[in-house]
N, C-alpha and C positions, 0 to 999 in steps of 0.2 A: 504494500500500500504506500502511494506518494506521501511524503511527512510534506503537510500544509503549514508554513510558516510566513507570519506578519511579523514588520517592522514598521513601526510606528515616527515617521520624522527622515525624509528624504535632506539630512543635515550630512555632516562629512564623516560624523561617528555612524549613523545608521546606514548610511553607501556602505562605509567600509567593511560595518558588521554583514550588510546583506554577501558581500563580497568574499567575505572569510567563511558566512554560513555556505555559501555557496562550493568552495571549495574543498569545506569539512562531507556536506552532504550533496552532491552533484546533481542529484532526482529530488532533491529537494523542490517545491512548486510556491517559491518566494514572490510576497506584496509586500511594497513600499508606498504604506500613506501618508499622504504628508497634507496637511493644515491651506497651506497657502496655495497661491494659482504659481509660484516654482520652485525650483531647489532652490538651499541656500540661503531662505531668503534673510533670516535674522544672524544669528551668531557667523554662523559658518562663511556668511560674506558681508559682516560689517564686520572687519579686522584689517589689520596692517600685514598680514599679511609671512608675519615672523616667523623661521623656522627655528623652535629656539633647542639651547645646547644641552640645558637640564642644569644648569648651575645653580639654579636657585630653591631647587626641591629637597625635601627632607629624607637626605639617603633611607633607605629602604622602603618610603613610601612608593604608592602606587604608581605617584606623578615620576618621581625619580626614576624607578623601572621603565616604565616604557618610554619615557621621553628620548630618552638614548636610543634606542629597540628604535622606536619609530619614526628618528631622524632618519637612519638608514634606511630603512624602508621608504619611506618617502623619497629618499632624493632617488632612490633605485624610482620608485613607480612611476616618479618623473621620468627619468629619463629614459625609460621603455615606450611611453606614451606620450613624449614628445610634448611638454606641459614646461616652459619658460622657467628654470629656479635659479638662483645662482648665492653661493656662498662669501658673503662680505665680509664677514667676523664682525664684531661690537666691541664699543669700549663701554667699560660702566666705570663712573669716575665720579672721585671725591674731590667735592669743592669746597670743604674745610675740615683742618685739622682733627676735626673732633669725630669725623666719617670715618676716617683711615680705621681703627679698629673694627667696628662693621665690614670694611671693605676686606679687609685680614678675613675675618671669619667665612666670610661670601667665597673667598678664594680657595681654603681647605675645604670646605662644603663643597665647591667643585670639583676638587679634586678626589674628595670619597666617592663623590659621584661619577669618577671615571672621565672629569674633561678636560680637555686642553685648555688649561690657562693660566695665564701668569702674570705676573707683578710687571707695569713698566711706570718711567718713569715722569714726569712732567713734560721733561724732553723728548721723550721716545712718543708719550700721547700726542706731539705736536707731529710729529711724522706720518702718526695715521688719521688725525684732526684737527689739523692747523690752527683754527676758530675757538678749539672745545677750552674752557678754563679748570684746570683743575690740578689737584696738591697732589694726586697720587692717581691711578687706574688699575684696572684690567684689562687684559684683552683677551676675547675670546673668539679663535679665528674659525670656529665650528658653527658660528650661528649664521643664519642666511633668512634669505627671503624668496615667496615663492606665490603664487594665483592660486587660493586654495579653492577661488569660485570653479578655476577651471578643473582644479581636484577634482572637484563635485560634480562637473560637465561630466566629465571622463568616465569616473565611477559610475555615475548614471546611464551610462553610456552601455556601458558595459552589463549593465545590470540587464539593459531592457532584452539584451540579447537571449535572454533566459527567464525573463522572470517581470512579473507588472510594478510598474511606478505609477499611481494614481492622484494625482494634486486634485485641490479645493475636497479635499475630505477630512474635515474636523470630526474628530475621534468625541463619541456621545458614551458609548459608555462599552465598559468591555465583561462579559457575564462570562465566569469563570465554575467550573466544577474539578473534581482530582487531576482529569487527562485532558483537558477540550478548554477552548475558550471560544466564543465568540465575539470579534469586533463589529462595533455597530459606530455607522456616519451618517451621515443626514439623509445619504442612498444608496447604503452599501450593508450588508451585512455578512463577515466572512466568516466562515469558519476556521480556525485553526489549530493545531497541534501544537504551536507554542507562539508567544507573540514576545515582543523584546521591543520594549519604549524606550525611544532616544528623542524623548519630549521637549529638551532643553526646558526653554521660558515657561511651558507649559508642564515640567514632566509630573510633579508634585500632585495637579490638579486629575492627569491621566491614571497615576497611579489611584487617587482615592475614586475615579471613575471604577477601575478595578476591584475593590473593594479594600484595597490594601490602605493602610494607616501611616504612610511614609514616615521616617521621623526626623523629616528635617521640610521645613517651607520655601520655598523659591520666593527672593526679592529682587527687583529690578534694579541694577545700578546702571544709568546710561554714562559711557565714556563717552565723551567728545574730544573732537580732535579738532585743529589749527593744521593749514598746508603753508608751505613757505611756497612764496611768489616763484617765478621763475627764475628773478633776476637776484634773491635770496639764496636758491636752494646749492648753491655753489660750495655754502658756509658749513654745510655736510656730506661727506665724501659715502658714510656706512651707516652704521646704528650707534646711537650715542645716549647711555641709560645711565639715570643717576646707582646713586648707592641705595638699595631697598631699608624702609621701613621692616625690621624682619617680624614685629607684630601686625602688619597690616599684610593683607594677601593681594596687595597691588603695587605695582613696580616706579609708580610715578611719572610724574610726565617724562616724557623721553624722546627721540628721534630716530624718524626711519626710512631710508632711502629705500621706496618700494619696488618693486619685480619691474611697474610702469615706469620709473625713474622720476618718482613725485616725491617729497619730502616730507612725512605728516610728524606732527607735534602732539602729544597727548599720550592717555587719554586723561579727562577727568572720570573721578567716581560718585557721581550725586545721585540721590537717589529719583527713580524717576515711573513718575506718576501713573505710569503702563505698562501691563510687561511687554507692547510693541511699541515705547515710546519713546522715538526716536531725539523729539524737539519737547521743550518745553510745555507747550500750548497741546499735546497731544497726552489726554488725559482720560484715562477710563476711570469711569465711578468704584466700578465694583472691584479690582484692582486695587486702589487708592484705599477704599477701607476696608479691603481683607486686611493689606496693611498696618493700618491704624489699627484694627482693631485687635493686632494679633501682640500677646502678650511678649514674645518675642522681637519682634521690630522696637518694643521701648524698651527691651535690655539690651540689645543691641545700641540702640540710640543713644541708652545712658553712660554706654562704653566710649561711646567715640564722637559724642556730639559735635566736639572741637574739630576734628578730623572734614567729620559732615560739615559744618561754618563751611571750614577755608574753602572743598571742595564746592560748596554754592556759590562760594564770593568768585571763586575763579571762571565757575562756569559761565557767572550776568554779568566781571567784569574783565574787558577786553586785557586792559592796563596790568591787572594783577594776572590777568595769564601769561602777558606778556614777561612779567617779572618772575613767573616763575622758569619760564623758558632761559630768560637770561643769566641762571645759575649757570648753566650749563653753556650757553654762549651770549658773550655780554654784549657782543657787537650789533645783536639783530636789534632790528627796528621796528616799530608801530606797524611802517607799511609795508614789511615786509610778509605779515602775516595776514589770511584770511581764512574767514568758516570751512570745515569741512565734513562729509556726512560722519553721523555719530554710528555708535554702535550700542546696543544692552546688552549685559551680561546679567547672566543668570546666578546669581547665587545663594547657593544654598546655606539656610541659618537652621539650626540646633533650637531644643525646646529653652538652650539655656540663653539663647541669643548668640552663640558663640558663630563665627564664620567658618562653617566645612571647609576645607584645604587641600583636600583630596579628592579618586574620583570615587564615588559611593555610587555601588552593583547591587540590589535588591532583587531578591527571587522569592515569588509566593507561588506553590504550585504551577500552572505555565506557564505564568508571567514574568517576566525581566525586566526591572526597571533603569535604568539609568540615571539616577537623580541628582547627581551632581559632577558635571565637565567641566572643571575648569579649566585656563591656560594649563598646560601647554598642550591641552586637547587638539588644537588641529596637526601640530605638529607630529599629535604619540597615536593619532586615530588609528591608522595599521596594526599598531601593537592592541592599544586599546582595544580593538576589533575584537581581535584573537582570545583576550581574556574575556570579553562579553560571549563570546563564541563555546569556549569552554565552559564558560557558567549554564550558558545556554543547553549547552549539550547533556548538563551532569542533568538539569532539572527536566527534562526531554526524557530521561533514562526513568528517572524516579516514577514518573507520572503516569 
């Protein structure tokens, strides 16, 4: 008998998984539904685009593991499939004294983690960043850039060869018993043998469609991002990231000469009023005060209120984005910067208000959830794939 498998979310972790099941189970008779009228359309292509090194995960974590794994992988898929990537290496650099110790610990973390990099020095950062200001660095020549839309093109591509992608199917509700589930959309109802959510913005919400009780919530952070003009983008050769916050699970504003040879600045992290809300002014109600009303978003909030301030003031105002840019190069101008599209991310928050950090794999009988991808998801999705693939497979056996 054909094993009937759904995948919930045509994003770059659900291509890859379809892609991995496909390879584990070959007669396999794979759906890919996805939400929106195309691939892509949220996380997986509102990004810069980073192929990153894994330097900044917490050895033996989940993120750790595959980031490495599915560097490789990736730049292999690229180049089989003829998909534009190219490896610049990054500096992350400390622009005052008091960073250098952080920057130390950044550098042995990377290197538990198995990456090439090393200490250079003011002089040597002017060699690979003329413009960049800073008392100390790293460089780290593994990291690159790369179209993960076109990833997504590819994988999609390849999937239809064997198996259905069906866009504008928002997932209503999924009725599960020991072996079987059934996905239900607005005009679909399929039957399956195992289904596996790669929900991102949504996944939290798919899962308790499922009956399951996730135990972590999805909150909206939209990053925004600033491009440097043309006559600017000169001022950046590669990738230029500050020294991490290592309590905060965001990297900071930072710089990135992308695959298309544009320069974006960003991102910020405010929170934002939708989980598809891109601008300001794009606001869902019901969204907004699940939010509010969740006892978690005020412990959250009372952790890091300060954090939130700065990240509003920078996001409404031009000047203090401008100033935080010019940590990192003090030479750029007013007009040298203008808007560029934003991105949300998905983040998952704990009952304690705590911020997930990792990627978190839930399985209730045949469901698979996916409820939390963070960076460096587009980069480890190959690997990630394979572990969703495995999980998938064990609870496929059970059932």
């Amino acid at each position: 008998m054909t094993t009937r498998i759904v995948i919930i979310g045509a994003v770059i972790i659900g291509l890859a998984t379809a892609r991995s099941v496909a390879r584990r189970l070959p007669d396999a008779r794979i759906t890919i539904l996805e939400k929106a009228d195309r691939i892509a359309a949220h996380q997986s292509g509102h990004n810069s685009g980073v192929l990153h090194s894994g330097i900044y995960y917490t050895p033996g974590s989940m993120r750790a593991r595959t980031c490495r794994t599915g560097l490789q992988l990736m730049e292999s898929y690229c180049d089989e499939h003829g998909i534009p990537w190219k490896r610049c290496g990054k500096v992350i650099v400390a622009t005052r004294e008091e960073e250098i110790p952080r920057l130390e610990k950044l550098h042995q973390r990377g290197l538990d983690n198995g990456v090439d990099c090393h200490r250079i020095t003011p002089e040597e950062l002017k060699e690979y960043e003329p413009h960049v200001h800073g008392v100390a660095a790293l460089h780290v020549p593994s990291t690159g850039v790369v179209d993960y839309v076109g990833v997504c093109k590819s994988l999609a591509e390849s999937h239809r060869q064997h198996g259905e992608l069906l866009l504008n199917q928002r997932v209503t509700a999924i009725q599960t018993n020991q072996s079987h589930a059934t996905v239900k959309t607005h005009d679909e109802s399929i039957d399956a043998d195992l289904v596996i959510v790669c929900g991102g913005l949504h996944a939290d919400r798919i899962a308790r469609r499922a009956g399951a009780s996730p135990p972590v919530r999805i909150l909206p952070f939209r990053g925004e991002y600033w491009k440097l003009k043309p006559e600017a983008a000169a001022l950046v050769r590669g990738l230029i990231y500050p020294v991490p916050d290592p309590a905060m699970p965001f990297l900071g504003v930072h710089f990135t000469r992308t695959i298309h040879d544009e320069v974006e600045a960003g991102p910020s992290a405010v929170p934002a009023l939708s989980r598809e809300g891109y601008r300001w002014r794009d606001v869902n109600l019901v969204d907004t005060a699940q939010a509010l009303l969740s006892l978690r978003s005020w412990k959250l909030a009372a952790r890091w209120w300060k954090n939130g301030a700065s990240e509003i003031h920078r996001s409404l105002s031009r000047n203090q984005a401008l100033r935080s840019m010019r940590h990192l190069l003090p030479g750029l101008k007013a007009g040298d910067i203008e808007r560029a599209p934003a991105g949300v991310r998905a983040q998952a928050v704990d009952v304690g208000g705590n911020l997930v950090d990792d990627f978190l794999i839930e399985a209730e009988g045949p469901v698979v959830h996916v409820l939390n991808a963070p960076s460096p998801a587009a980069t480890a999705s190959l690997a990630i794939a394979d572990l969703i693939t495995d999980r998938a497979l064990e609870q496929l056996e059970s059932c």
